[in-house]
BAPA-127944 format. One line per 8 residues: number of its first residue (from 1); for each residue z, x negated, y negated of N, C-alpha, C. Coordinates in Angstrom, 1 decimal. Layout:
BEGIN
NUM> Z X Y Z X Y Z X Y | ... $
This chain:
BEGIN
1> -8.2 6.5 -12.3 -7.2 5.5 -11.7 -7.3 5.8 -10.2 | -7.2 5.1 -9.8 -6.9 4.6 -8.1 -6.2 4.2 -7.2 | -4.9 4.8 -6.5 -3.8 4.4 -6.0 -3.8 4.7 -4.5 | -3.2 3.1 -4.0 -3.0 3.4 -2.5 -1.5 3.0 -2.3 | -0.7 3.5 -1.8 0.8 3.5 -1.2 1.1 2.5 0.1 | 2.0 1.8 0.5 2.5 1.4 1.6 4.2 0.7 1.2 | 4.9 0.3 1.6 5.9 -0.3 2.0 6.9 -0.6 3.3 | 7.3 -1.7 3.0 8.2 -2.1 3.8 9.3 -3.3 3.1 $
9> 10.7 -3.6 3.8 11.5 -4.2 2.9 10.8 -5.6 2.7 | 10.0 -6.1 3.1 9.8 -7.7 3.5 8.6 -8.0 2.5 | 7.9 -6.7 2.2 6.8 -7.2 1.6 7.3 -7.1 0.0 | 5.9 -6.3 -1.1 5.9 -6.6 -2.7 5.7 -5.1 -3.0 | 5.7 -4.9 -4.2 6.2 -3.2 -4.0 4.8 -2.9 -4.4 | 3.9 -3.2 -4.9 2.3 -2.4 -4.9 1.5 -2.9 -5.3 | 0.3 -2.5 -4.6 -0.7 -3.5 -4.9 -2.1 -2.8 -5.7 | -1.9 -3.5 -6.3 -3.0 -2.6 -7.7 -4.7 -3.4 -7.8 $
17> -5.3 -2.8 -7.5 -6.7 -3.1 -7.6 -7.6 -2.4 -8.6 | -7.9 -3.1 -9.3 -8.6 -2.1 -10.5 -9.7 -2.8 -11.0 | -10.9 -1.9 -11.6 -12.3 -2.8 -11.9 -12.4 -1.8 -13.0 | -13.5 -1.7 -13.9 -13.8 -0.8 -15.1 -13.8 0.8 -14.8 | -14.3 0.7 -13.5 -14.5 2.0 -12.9 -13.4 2.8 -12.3 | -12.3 2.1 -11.6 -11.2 2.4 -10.9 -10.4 1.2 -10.5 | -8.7 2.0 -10.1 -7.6 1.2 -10.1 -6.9 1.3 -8.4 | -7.0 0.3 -8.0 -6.5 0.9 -6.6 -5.1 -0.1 -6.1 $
25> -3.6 1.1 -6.2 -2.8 0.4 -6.1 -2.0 0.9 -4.5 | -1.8 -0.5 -3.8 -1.1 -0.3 -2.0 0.4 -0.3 -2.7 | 1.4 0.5 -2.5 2.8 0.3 -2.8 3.6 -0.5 -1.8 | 3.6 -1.6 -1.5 4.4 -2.1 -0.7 6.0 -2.4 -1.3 | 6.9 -2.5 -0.2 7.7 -2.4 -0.8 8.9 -3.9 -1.2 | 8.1 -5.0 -1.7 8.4 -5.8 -2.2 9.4 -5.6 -3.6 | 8.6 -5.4 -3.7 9.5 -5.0 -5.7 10.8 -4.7 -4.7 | 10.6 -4.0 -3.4 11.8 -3.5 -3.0 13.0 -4.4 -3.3 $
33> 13.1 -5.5 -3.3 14.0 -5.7 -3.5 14.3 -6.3 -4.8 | 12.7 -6.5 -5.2 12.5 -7.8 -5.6 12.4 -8.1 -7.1 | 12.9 -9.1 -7.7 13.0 -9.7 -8.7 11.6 -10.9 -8.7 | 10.9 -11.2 -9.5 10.2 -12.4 -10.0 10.7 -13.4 -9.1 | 12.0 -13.9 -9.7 12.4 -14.7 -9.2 12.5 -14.7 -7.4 | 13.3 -13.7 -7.1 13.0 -13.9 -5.4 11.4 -14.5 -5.1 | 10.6 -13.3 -5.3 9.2 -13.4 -5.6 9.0 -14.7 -5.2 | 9.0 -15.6 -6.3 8.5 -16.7 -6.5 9.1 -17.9 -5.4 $
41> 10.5 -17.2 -5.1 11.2 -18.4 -4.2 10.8 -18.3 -2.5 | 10.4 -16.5 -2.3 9.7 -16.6 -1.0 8.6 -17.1 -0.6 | 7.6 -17.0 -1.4 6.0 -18.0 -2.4 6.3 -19.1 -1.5 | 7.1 -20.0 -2.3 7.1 -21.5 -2.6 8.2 -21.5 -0.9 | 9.5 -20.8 -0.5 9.5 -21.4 1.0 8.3 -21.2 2.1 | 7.5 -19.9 1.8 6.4 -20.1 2.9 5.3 -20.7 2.6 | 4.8 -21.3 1.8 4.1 -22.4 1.3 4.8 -23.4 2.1 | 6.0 -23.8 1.8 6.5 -25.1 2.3 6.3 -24.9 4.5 $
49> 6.7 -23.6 4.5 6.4 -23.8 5.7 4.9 -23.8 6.7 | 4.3 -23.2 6.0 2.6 -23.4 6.1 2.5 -24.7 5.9 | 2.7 -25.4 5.4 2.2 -26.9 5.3 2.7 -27.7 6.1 | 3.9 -27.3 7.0 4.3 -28.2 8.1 4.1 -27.5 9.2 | 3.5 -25.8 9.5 2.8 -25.7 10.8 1.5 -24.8 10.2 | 0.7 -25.6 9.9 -0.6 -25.4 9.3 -1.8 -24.3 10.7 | -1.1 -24.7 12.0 -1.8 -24.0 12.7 -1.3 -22.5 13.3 | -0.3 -22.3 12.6 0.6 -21.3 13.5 0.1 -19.5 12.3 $
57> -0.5 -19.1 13.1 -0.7 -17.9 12.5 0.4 -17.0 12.1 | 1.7 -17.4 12.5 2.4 -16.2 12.0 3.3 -17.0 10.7 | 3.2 -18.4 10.1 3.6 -19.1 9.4 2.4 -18.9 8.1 | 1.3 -18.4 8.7 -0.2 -18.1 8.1 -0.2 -16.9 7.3 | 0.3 -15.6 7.9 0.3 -14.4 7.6 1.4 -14.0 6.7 | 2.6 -14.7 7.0 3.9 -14.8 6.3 4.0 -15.2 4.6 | 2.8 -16.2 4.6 2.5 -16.6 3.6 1.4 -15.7 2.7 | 0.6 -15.0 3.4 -0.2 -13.9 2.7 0.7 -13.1 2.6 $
65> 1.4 -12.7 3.2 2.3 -11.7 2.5 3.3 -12.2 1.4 | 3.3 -12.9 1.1 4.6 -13.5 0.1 4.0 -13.7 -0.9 | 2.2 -14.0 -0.6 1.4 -14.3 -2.3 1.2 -12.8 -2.7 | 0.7 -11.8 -1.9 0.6 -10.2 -2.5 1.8 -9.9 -2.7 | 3.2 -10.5 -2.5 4.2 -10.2 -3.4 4.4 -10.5 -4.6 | 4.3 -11.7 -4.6 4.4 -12.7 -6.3 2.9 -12.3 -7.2 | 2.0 -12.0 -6.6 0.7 -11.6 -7.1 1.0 -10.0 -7.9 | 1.7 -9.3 -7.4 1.7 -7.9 -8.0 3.1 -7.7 -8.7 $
73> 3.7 -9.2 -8.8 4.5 -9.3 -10.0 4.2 -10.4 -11.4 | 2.5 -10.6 -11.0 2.1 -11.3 -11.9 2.0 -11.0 -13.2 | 2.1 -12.0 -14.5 1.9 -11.2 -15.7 0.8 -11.2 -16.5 | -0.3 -11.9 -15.9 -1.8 -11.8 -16.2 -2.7 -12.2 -15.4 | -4.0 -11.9 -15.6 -4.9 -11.9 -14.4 -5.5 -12.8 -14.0 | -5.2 -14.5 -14.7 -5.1 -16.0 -14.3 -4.2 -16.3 -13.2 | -2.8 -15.7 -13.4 -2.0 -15.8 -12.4 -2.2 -15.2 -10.9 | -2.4 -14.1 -11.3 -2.3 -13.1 -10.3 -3.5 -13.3 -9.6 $
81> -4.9 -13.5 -10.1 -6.2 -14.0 -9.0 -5.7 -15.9 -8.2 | -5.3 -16.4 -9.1 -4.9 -17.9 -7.8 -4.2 -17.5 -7.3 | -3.1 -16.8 -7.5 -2.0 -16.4 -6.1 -2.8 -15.2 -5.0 | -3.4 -14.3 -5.1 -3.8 -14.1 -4.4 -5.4 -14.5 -3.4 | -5.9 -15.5 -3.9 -7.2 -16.1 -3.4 -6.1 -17.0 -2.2 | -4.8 -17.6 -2.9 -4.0 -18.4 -2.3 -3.5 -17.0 -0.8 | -3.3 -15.9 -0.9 -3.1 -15.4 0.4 -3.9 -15.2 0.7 | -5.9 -15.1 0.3 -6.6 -14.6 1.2 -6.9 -15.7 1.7 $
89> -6.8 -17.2 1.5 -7.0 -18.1 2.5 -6.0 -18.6 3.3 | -4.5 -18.1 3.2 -3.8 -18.1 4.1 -4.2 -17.3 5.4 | -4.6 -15.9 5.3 -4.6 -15.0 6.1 -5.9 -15.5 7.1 | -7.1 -16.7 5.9 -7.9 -16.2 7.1 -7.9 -17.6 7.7 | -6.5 -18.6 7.3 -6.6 -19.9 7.9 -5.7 -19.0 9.2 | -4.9 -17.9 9.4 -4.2 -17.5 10.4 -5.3 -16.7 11.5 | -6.4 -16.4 10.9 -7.4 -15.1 11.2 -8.0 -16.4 12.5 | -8.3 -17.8 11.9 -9.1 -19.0 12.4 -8.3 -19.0 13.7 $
97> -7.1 -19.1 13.3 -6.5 -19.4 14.7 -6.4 -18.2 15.7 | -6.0 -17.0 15.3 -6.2 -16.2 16.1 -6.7 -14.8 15.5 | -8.0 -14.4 16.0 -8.9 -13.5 14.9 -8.1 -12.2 15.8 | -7.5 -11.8 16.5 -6.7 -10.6 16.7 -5.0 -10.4 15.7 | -5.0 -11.0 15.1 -3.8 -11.0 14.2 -3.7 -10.2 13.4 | -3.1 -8.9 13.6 -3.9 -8.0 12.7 -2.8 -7.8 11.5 | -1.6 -8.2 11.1 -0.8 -8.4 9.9 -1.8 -9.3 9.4 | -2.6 -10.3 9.9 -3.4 -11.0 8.6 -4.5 -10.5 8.2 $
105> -5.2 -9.6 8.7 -6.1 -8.4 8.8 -5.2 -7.8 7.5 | -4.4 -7.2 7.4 -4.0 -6.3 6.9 -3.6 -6.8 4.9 | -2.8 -8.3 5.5 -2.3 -8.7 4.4 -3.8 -9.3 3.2 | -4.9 -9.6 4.3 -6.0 -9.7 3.4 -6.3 -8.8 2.7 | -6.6 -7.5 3.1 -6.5 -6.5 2.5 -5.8 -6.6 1.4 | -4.6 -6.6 1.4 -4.0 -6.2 0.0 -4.5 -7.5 -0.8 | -4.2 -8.5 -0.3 -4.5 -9.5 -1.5 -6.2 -9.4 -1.9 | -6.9 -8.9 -1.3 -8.5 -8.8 -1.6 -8.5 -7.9 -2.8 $
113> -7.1 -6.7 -2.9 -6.7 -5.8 -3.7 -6.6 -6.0 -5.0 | -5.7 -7.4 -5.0 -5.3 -7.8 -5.8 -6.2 -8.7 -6.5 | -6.9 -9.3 -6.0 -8.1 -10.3 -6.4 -8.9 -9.2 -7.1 | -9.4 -8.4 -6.3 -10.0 -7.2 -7.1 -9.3 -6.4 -8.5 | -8.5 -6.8 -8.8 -7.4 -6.4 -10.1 -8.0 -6.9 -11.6 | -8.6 -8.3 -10.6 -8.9 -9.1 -11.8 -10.4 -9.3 -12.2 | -10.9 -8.0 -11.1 -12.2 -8.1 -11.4 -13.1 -7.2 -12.6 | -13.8 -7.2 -12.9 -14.7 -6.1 -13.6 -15.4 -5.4 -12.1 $
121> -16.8 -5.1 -12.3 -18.1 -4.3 -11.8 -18.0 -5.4 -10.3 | -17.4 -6.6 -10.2 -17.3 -7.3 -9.2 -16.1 -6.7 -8.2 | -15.2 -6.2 -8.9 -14.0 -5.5 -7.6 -15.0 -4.2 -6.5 | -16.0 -3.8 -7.2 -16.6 -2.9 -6.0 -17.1 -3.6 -4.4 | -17.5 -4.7 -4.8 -17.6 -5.5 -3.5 -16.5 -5.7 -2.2 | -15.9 -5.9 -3.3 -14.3 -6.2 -2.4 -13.8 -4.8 -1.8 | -14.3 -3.7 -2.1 -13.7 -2.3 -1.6 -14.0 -2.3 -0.1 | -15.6 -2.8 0.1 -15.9 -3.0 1.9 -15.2 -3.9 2.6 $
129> -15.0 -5.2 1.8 -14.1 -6.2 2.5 -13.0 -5.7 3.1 | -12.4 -4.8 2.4 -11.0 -4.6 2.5 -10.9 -2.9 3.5 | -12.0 -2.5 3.4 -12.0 -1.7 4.3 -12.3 -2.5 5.6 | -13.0 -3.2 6.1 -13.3 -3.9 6.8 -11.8 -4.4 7.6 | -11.2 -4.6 6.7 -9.7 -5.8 7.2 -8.8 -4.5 7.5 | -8.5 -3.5 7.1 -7.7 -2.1 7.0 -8.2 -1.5 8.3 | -9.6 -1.3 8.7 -9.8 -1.1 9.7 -9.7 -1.9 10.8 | -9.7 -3.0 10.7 -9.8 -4.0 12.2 -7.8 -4.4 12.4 $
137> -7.1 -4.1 11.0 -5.6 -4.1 11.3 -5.3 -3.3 11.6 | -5.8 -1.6 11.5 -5.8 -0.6 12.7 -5.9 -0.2 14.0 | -6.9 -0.9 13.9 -7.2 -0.9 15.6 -6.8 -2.0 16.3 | -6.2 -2.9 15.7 -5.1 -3.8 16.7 -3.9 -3.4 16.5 | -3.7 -2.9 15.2 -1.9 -2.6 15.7 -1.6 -0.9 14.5 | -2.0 -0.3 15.0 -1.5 0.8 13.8 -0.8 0.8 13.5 | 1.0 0.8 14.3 2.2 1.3 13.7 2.6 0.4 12.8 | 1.6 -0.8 12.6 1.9 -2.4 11.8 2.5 -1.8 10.3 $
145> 3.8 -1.9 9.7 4.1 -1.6 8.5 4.2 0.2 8.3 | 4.9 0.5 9.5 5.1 2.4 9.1 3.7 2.7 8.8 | 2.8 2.0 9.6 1.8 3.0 9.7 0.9 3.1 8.2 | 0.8 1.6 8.3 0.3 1.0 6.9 -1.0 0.7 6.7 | -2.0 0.4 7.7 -3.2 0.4 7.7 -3.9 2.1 7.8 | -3.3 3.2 8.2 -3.5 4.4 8.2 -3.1 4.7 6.8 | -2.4 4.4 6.2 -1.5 4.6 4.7 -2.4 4.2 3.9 | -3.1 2.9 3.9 -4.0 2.1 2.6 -5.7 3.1 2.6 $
153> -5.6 2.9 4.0 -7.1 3.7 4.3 -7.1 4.9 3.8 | -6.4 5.8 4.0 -6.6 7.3 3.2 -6.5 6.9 1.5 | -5.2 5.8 1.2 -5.4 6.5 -0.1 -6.9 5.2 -1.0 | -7.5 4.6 0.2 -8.7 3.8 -0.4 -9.7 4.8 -0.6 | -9.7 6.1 0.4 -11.0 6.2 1.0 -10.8 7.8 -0.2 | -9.5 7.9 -0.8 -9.1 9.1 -1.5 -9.8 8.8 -2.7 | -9.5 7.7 -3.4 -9.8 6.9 -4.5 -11.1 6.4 -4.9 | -11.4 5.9 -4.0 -12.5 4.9 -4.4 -13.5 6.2 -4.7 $
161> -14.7 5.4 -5.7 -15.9 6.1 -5.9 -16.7 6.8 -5.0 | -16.8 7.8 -5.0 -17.7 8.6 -3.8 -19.4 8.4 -3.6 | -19.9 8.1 -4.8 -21.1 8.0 -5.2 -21.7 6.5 -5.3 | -20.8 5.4 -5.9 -20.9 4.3 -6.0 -20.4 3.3 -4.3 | -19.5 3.7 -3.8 -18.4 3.3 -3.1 -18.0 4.3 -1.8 | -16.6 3.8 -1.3 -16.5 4.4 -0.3 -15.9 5.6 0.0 | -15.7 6.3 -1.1 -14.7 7.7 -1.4 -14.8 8.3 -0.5 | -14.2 9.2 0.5 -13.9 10.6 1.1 -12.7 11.2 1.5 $
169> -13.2 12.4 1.0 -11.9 13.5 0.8 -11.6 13.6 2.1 | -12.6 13.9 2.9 -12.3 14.3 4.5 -12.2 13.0 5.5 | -11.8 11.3 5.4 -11.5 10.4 5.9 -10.3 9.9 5.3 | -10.1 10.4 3.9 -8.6 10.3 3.4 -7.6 11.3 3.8 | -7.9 12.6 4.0 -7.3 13.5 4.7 -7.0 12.9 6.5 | -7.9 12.3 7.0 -7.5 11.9 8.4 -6.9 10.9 8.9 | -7.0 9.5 7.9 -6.0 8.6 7.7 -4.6 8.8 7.0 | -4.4 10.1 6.2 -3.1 9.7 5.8 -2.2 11.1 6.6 $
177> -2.8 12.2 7.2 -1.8 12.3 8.4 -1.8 11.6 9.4 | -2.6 10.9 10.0 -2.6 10.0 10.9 -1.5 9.2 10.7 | -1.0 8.8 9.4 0.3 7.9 9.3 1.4 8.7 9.4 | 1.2 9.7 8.9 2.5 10.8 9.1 2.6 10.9 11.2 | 1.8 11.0 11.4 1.7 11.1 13.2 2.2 9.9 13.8 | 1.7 8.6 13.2 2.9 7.7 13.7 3.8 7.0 12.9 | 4.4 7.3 12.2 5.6 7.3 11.4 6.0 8.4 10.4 | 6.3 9.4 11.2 6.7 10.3 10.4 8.0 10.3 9.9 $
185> 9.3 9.9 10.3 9.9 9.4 9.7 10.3 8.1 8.2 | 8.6 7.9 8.0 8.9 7.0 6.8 8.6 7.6 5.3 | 8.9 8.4 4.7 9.1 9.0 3.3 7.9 8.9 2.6 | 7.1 7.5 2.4 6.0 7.0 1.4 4.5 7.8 2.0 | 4.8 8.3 3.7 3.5 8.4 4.0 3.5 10.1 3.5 | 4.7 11.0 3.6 4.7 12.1 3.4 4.2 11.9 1.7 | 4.6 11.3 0.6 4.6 11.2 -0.5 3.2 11.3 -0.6 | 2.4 10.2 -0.1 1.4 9.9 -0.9 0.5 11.5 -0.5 $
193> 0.7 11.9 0.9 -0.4 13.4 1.3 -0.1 14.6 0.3 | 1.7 14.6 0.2 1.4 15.3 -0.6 0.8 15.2 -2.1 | 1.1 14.6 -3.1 0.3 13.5 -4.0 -0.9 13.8 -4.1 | -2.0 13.8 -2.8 -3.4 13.3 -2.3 -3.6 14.9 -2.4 | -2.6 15.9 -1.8 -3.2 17.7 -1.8 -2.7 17.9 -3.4 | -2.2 17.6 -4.1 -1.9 18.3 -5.6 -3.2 17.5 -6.5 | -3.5 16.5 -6.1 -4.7 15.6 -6.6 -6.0 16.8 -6.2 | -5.8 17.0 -5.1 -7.2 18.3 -4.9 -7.0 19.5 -5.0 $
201> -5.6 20.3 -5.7 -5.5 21.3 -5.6 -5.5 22.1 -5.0 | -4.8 21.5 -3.4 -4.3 22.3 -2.3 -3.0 22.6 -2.4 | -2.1 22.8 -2.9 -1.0 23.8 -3.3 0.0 23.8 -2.1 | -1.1 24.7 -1.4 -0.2 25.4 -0.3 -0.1 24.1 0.5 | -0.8 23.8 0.9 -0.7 22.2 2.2 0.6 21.2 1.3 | 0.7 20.9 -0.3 1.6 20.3 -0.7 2.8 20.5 -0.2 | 3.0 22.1 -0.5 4.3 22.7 -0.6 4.6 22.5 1.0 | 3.9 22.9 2.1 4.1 22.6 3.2 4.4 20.8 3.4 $
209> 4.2 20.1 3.5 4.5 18.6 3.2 5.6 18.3 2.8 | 6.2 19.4 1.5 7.0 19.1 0.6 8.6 19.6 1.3 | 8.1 20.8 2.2 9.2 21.0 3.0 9.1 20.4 4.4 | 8.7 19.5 4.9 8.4 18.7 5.7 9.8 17.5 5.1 | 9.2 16.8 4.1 9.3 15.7 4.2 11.0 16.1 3.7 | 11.6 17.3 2.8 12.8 17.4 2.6 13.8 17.9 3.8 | 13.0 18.0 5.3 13.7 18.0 6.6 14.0 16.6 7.0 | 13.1 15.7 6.8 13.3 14.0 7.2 13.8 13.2 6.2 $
217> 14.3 13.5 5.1 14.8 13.0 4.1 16.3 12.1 4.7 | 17.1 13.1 4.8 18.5 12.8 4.8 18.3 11.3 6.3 | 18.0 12.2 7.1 17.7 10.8 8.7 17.2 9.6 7.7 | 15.9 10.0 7.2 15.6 8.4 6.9 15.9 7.3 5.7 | 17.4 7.9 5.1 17.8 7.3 4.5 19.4 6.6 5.2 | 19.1 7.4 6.0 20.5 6.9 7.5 19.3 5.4 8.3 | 18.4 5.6 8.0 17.4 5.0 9.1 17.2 3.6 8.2 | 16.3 3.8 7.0 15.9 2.8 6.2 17.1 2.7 5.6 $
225> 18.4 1.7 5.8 19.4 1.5 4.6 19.6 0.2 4.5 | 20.6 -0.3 3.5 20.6 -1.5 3.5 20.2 -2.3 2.0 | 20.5 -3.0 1.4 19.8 -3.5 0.0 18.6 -4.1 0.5 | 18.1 -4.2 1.2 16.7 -4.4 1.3 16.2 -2.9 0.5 | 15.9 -1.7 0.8 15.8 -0.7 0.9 16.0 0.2 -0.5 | 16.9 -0.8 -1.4 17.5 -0.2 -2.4 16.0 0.4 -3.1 | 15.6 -0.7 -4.0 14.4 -0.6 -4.4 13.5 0.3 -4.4 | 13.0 0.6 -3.4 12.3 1.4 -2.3 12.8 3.2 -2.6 $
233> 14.0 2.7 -2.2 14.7 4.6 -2.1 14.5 5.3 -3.5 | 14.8 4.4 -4.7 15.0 4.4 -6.0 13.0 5.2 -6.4 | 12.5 4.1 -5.6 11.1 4.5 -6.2 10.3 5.9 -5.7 | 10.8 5.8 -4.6 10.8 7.2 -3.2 11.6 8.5 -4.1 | 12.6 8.4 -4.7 13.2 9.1 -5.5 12.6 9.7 -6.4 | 12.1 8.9 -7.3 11.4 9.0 -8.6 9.8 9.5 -8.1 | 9.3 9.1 -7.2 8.0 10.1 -6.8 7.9 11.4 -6.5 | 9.4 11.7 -5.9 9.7 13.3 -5.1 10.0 13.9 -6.0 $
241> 10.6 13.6 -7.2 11.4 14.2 -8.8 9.9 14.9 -9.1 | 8.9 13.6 -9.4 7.8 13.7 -10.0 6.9 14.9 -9.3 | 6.6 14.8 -8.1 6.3 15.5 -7.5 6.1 16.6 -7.6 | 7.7 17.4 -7.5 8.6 18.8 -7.4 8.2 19.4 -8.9 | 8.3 18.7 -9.5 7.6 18.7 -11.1 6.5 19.1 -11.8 | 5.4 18.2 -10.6 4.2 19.2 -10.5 4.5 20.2 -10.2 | 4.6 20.4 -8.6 5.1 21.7 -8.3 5.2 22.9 -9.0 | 6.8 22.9 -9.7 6.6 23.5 -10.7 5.9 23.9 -11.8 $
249> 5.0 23.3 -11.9 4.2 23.1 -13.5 3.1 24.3 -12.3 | 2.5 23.9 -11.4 1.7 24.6 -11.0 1.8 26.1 -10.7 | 3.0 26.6 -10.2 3.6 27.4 -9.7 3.6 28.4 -11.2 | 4.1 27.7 -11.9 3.8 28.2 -13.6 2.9 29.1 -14.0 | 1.9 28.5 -13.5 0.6 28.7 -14.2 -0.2 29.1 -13.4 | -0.2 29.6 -11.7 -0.4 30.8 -10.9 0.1 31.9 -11.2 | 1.5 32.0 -11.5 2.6 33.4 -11.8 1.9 34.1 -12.8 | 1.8 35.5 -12.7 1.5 36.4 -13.5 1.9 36.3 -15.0 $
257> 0.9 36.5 -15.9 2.2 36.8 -17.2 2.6 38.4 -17.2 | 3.9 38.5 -17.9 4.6 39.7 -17.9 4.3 40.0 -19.4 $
């Protein structure tokens, strides 16, 4: 399996890309709030407003973001590939109008993710695509989404096949402190490194992270508040539980027996 992390309150809470080989999911934080229903009603208002300013890129990107929401609350892989083909041609009707737009850079990405969900041996294609769009929404805007193009890229580059694909341990390591460096107050980016060191059985770098992120905890739930957020903190919650859990389990089974 293959998972990549991100969120924010506006977006969908993750984005799962999976082929026979591997699953690669962005956590955005849609679900944050979100019900189907919302979902579907953000969908259908930026649809309606894309069709009355058809040339305005941020009416363009608004609407890729709202399909990789409703897309990653899809309930099968008919649904969930039109709605997202429907945000990768939003993104690149906003990309037409202005190719520096790097939220539609970014939002392609995910929906290219999700398109890729529904793929077999054909989602490996789309791994470059989307590196492609992750990097060029980097280097026009990195702090875009807590530091969300640094966030997808590590855990793409953690995941993906090494041998078939783009996998590396040591470009996933550099994009996902890279997000911790410019948003280090956002919870998801600490999560996923530590996560990414117990996945390689770096222990010590976890535990370090793990008291990191329980210094910035309390601020950034003063910081991120609000029912947008609810969602989000709940899921943030249930990672760190999980986490601490490994932790322990590992900690276990270093200890001497007596």
């Amino acid at each position: 399996m293959f998972y990549m992390a991100r969120a924010t309150p506006n977006s969908s809470r993750a984005l799962a890309f999976g082929c026979s080989f591997f699953c690669l999911g962005v956590i955005t934080a849609a679900a944050q709030g979100g019900s189907r229903a919302q979902a579907e009603q953000a969908y259908q208002a930026r649809q309606k407003q894309l069709a009355g300013q058809p040339h305005n890129p941020e009416a363009a990107w608004r609407m890729g973001r709202a399909s990789f929401d409703l897309g990653e609350l899809a309930t099968n892989s008919t649904e969930r590939a039109a709605v997202a083909e429907q945000g990768i041609t939003a993104c690149r009707q906003a990309l037409a109008a202005d190719s520096n737009c790097a939220p539609a850079h970014y939002y392609a990405a995910l929906n290219l993710g999700e398109l890729a969900r529904t793929k077999s041996i054909g989602a490996l294609k789309l791994v470059n695509q989307m590196e492609r769009e992750l990097t060029t929404a980097r280097e026009l805007e990195e702090h875009f989404d807590f530091a969300g193009p640094d966030r997808s890229l590590g855990l793409l580059y953690r995941d993906a096949p090494t041998l078939v694909s783009i996998g590396s341990r040591s470009k996933a390591k550099q994009h996902l402190r890279r997000a911790i460096e410019l948003a280090p107050e956002y919870p998801e980016n600490r999560l996923d490194l530590i996560d990414s060191y117990l996945k390689w059985g770096d222990r010590n770098d976890a535990r370090r992270e793990l008291t990191a992120l329980d210094g910035i905890w309390p601020k950034a739930k003063e910081k991120l508040a609000g029912p947008d957020w609810n969602a989000s903190w709940s899921d943030w919650q249930s990672q760190l539980e999980e986490l601490k859990k490994k932790m322990e389990e590992a900690s276990k089974l270093e200890s001497p027996r007596h």
